[in-house]
Structures are given as structure tokens and as C-alpha cells.
N, C-alpha and C positions, 0 to 999 in steps of 0.2 A: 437311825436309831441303833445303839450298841448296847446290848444288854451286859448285864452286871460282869460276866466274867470276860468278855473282850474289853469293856473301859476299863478294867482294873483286875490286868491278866496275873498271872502268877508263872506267865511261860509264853512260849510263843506257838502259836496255832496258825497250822495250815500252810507245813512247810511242803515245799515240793516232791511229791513222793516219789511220781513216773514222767514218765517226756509227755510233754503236751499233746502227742500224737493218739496215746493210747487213750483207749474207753476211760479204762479204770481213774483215770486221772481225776477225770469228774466227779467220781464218787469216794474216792477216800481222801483223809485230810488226815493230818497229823500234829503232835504236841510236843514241844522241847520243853520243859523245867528252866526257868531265870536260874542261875546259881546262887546260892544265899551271901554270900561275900563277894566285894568288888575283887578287879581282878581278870587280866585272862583277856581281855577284848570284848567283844561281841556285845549284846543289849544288856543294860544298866541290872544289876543283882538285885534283889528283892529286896536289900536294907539299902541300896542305893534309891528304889522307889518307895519304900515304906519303911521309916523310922521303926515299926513296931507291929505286932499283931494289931492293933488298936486305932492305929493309924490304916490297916489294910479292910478291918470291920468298919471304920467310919466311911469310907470311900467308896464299899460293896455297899452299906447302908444305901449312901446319896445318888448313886445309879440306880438301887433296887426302888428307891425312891421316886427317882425320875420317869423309870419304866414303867411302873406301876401308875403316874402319872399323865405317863398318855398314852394308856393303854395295851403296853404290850405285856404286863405280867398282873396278873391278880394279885390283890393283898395278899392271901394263904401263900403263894409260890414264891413274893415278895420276902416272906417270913423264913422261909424257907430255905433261900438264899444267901441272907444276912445268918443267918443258925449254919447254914455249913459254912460261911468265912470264918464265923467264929470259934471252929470246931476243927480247922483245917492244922493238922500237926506241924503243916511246914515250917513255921516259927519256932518251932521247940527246937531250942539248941540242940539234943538230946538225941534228935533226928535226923541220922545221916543222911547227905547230900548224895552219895550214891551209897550201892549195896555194899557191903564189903568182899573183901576178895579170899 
């Protein structure tokens, strides 16, 4: 089972922080950002996997769907989920892919 934000990430989760040796390894995980334009190497850009806001809403929908499905998210949290894809600024052209300098 992969709930809505690993089937239909917006970034890559749970890159290697510390050497396998340490404690801490186990307990912390981390996030990279997809880059919004192809380009560059590495995993496919956010418009290379989603055409559109609406296309990234439909596809949080059909996992929020599925989870909720066989039981690992309640309708309310289902709701929930689908309202912050929708709501998620990364799409706005308007907003910068990093901070400025």
C-alpha cells in the first residue's frame, strides 16, 4: 500500500542522510523537490509527470481513493488530501523553483 503522497510524489523521499552504521540513520529521512522543467538529469520534472495541476489533483484523488478503499485513510483525511493537492502552489508558474539570491 502507498498512500497518496508516495504514489503521486512531488519530490523524492527518504534520500540517504547518514552511513548506514549510525543510529540516527533509522530515524530521520529526507525530501528533494522534482524540478518543475525537464532538464538537468536525474528523476523526470513535475511537468514531465503531470501535464497540469489537474492532472496531479486527479491522480492524488485515485490513490486518496484507493486508500480510503481498503482502509488505510478515512473519508475526512481522504478529503483532506485531495484539498491540499489542490491547494499545493507548486504549479503556479509564479512560484519560484528555488529562493532567490
Amino acid at each position: 500500500m502507498r498512500l497518496p503522497d508516495i504514489a503521486v510524489p512531488l519530490g523524492v523521499h527518504g534520500l540517504q542522510n547518514a552511513p548506514l552504521s549510525t543510529f540516527t540513520c533509522s530515524l530521520v529521512g529526507a525530501y528533494r523537490p522534482f524540478a518543475r522543467n525537464a532538464g538537468g538529469g536525474g528523476p523526470p520534472s513535475l511537468t514531465e509527470r503531470y501535464r497540469r495541476q489537474a492532472d496531479y489533483v486527479n491522480r492524488v484523488r485515485a490513490a486518496a481513493r484507493e486508500a480510503e478503499a481498503q482502509g488505510f485513510l478515512l473519508p475526512e483525511d481522504a478529503a483532506i488530501v485531495v484539498n491540499a493537492a489542490a491547494e499545493t502552489p507548486i504549479f503556479d508558474a509564479q512560484t519560484p523553483s528555488a529562493p532567490p539570491r
